[in-house]
C-alpha positions, -999 to 999 in steps of 0.1 A, spaced: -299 -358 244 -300 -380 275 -272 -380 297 -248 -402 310 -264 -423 341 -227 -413 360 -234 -378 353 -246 -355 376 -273 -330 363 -260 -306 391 -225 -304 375 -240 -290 340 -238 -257 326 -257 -254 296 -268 -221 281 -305 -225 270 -296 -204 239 -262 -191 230 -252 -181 193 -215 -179 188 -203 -163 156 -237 -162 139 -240 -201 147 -269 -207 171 -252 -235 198 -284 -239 218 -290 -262 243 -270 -296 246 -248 -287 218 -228 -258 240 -235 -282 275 -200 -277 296 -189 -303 326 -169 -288 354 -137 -300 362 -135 -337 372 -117 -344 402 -97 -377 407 -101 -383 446 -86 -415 443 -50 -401 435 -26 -416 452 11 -398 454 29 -421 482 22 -448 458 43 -436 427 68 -418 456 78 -455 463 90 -462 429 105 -429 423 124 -429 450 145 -459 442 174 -457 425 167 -463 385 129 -457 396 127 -420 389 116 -418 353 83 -432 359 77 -398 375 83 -383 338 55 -395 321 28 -372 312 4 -400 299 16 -394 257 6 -433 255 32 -438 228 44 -467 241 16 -484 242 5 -494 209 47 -504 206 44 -528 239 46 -566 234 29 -572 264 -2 -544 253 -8 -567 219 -19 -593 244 -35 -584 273 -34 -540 289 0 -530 300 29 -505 288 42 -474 313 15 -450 305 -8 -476 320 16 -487 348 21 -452 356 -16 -443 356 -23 -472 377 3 -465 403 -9 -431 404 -44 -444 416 -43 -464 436 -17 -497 426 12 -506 445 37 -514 416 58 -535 445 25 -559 446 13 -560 414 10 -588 391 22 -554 367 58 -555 381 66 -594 363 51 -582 333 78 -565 315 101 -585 294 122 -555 293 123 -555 256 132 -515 252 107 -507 228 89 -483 249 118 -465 252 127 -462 217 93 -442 216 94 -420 248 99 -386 241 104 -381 278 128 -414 286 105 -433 305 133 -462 314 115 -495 325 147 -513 318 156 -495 350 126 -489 368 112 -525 364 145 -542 384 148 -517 410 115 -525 418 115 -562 415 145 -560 436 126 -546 462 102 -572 457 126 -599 457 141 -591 491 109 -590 506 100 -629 493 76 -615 471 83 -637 436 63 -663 417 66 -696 423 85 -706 394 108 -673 385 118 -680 427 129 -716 411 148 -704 383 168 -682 410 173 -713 432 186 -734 408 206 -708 394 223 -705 426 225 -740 438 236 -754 400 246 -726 381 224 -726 359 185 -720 359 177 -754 344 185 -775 375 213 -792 355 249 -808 371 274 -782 369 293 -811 361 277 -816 332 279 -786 316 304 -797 289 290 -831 282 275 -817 249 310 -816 238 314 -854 238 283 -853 209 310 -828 187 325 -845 157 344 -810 158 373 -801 187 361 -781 214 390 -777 237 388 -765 271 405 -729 279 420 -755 311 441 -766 284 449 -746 266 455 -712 287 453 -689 257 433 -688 229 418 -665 201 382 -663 214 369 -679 245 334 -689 233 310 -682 263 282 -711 252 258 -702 285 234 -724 299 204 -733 273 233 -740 244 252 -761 277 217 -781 281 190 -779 264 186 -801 234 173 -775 209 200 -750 223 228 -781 222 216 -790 179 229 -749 177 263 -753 199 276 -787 177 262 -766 148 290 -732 158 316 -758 169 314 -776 135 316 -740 116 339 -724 139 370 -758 131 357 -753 96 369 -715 99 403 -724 116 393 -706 148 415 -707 178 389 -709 203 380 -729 238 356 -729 265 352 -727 300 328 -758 305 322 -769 341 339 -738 347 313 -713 333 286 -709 351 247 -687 344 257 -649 329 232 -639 350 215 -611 335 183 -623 332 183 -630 369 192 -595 370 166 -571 349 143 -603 372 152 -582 410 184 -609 420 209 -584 421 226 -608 447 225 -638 427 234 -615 394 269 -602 411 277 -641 429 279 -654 390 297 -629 373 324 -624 400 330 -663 395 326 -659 357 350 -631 360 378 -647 381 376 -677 357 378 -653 325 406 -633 337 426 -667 341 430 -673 304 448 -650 279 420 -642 246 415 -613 225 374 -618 229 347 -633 244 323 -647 216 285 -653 229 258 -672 214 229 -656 236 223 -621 235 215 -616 271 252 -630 281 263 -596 253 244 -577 273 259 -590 307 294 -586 287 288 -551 283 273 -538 303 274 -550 338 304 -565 339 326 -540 338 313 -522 365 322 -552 383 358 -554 372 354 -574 340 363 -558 310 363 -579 283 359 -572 242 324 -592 235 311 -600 202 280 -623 192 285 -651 169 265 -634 143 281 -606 140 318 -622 143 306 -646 112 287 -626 90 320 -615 71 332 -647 65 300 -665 49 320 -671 19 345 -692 34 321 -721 45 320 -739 16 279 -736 14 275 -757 -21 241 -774 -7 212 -748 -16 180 -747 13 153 -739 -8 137 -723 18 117 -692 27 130 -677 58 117 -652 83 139 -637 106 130 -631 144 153 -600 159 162 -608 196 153 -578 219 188 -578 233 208 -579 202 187 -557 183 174 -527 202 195 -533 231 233 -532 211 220 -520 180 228 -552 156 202 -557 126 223 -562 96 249 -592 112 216 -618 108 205 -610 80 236 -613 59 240 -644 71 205 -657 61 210 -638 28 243 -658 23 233 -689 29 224 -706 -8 186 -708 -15 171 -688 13 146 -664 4 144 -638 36 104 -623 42 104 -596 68 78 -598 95 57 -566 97 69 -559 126 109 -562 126 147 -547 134 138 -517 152 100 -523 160 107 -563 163 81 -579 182 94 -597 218 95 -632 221 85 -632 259 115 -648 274 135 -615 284 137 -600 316 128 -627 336 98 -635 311 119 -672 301 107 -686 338 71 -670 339 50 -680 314 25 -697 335 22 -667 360 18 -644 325 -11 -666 315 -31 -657 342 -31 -621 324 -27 -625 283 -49 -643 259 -22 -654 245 15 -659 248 37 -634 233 61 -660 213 21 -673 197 18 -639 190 49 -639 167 47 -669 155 13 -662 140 30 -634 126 59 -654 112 29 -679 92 14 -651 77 47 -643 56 44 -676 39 75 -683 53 89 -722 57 115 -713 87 118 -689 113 150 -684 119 165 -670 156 202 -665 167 186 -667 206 190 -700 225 158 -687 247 138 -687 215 139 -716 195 121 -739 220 101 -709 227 87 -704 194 85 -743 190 65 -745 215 43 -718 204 40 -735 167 25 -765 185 -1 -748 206 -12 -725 175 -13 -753 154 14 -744 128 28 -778 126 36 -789 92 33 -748 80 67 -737 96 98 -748 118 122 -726 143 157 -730 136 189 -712 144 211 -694 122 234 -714 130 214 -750 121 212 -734 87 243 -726 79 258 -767 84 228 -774 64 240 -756 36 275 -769 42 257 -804 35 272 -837 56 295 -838 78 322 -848 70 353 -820 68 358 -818 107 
């Protein structure tokens, strides 16, 4: 048998004829290698990330590689801990890599790691370090400037940030005005001002008059949750916005903060508090999934829907079912489950940071993670996907155009739905 041109003859031992339990294992078929030595190992390297605070379970792994085959970011390009770790370990400075703005901090990983391998921690203590030394991409270092200079990560007027309401056929008083109300309905910056994200916010404000809901808002008052700018390294930026979100909140007397984007829950949580900010914090799926049957849904869809789990309402706070009773609710929807879903839900590629990156991540994917799913989303035969995420639905629309899935299926919010089925508006 010929060997391996990287092997080294000298390094063989091979017994030119050995018979081991009345089986002759002659020649190549007992051949033994010694030890291989990695030379290249570099300690200081994964030192650096263990040593942070939230950086120490990288140290833990011992290289199972069950999080691979569960990483987003593996189905398209190489990545997951095991191979960040490896890589540290010989030779990559995780502070430097194009490895460290990779992670959408979607959790699955975790959910797999026998030995608690947390990037949701390790990642942002790193990128913090990374961010204090000016080492960001171009355009995730403009999302934090506009998020600091407007508010918001879009660039938009803080001024602005109500006009949407002026487009509501349904009342959406300010908490100003009010001073108490019910729920004080966080809407966050893509439902403030993006079109896609403003169809879904008229869409809840329609539903949530029709429901007899005292609610309000904060409008030019509210400004970015933040925590995306957060699990992205700007700590700084993260605790500047949710002081100010915080003072503002604590004006107002409500029994809970409703959200429409999972990543404000998240901020809601589980970093607010810690900054003083304890507020009850439900998202608008959950809070309307009881109360389907009050809508007055007598328009059916006739549709066959797929439904999309966000990263950070799903793994992150545990909430499957909410959605999908919803969708199940809503007269002639048919629901198809993706393959992968709830639990193992594939990652849209806008979390951690990943909303403000996509053209540094195509410099290391063949594809984008949201084409990834919406591939995935065709193949159930399905006429909608459906998402409760403003990040997503522009997201995935974009990804429908570049896969060419126009005409086979359309992105739509829960929300957009549910008026649908209410049929014209007229009642508010």
């Amino acid at each position: 048998m010929a060997l391996h041109p990287n092997v080294d003859p000298d390094k063989i031992l091979e017994k030119a004829h050995h018979v081991q339990d009345g089986m002759d294992i002659s020649g190549h078929w007992n051949r033994m290698f010694e030890q291989r030595v990695i030379r290249d190992y570099t300690p200081e390297l994964l030192d650096k990330v263990t040593a942070l605070s939230g950086g120490e379970s990288l140290g833990w792994c011992y290289q199972c590689a069950q999080c691979v085959p569960v990483c987003p970011v593996d189905a398209v390009g190489s990545y997951g801990p095991r191979k960040i770790f490896r890589r540290t370990q010989t030779g990559a400075d995780l502070f430097a890599s194009p490895d460290l703005w990779q992670c959408t901090t979607c959790m699955n990983c975790l959910r797999v790691c026998p030995k608690e391998v947390d990037m949701i921690q390790i990642m942002p203590a790193v990128r913090e370090q990374a961010v204090l030394a000016g080492n960001v991409p171009d355009e995730l270092q403009k999302a934090f400037e506009n998020t600091s200079s407007y508010g918001n990560p879009l660039g938009e007027s803080p001024k602005k940030r109500a006009a949407w309401t002026t487009r509501s056929k349904a009342p959406v008083p300010l908490m100003k005005e009010k001073k108490r109300a019910e729920l004080l309905w966080f809407v966050e910056c893509y439902p403030s001002y993006h079109p896609r994200g403003i169809d879904a916010s008229l869409a809840l404000a329609r539903v949530l008059n029709h429901l007899g809901v005292d609610f309000g808002i904060l409008g030019n008052d509210e400004r970015c949750s933040c925590d995306s700018q957060r699990l992205a390294g700007e700590v700084g930026l993260f605790e500047e916005c949710a002081e100010h979100n915080i003072k503002q909140l604590q004006r107002y007397q409500t029994e809970r903060v409703l959200v429409t984007d999972p990543h404000a829950l998240n901020a809601f949580r589980r970093e607010y508090p810690r900054l003083g900010g304890e507020f009850e914090t439900i998202h608008y799926t959950t809070f309307l999934a009881d109360r389907m049957a009050e809508l007055g849904m007598s328009r059916p869809l006739g549709v066959k829907v797929t439904f999309h789990d966000p990263c950070y309402l799903g793994r992150h706070h545990g909430e499957y079912d909410a959605p999908r009773r919803m969708l199940r609710a809503i007269p002639g929807v048919e629901l198809l489950e993706m393959g992968r879903c709830r639990e193992n839900s594939y990652c849209c590629g806008g979390g951690g940071g990943g909303m403000w990156l996509d053209g540094f991540m195509s410099d290391h994917v063949n594809m984008r993670l949201s084409e990834n799913r919406v591939v995935e989303a065709v193949e159930t035969g399905a006429d909608v996907l459906a998402v409760c995420c403003p990040l997503e639905v522009s997201r995935f629309e974009d990804a429908v155009k570049s896969q060419g899935c126009e005409g086979k299926l359309v992105v739509k919010d829960i929300i957009e739905l549910v008026v649908e089925a209410m049929g014209p508006d007229n009642d508010s």
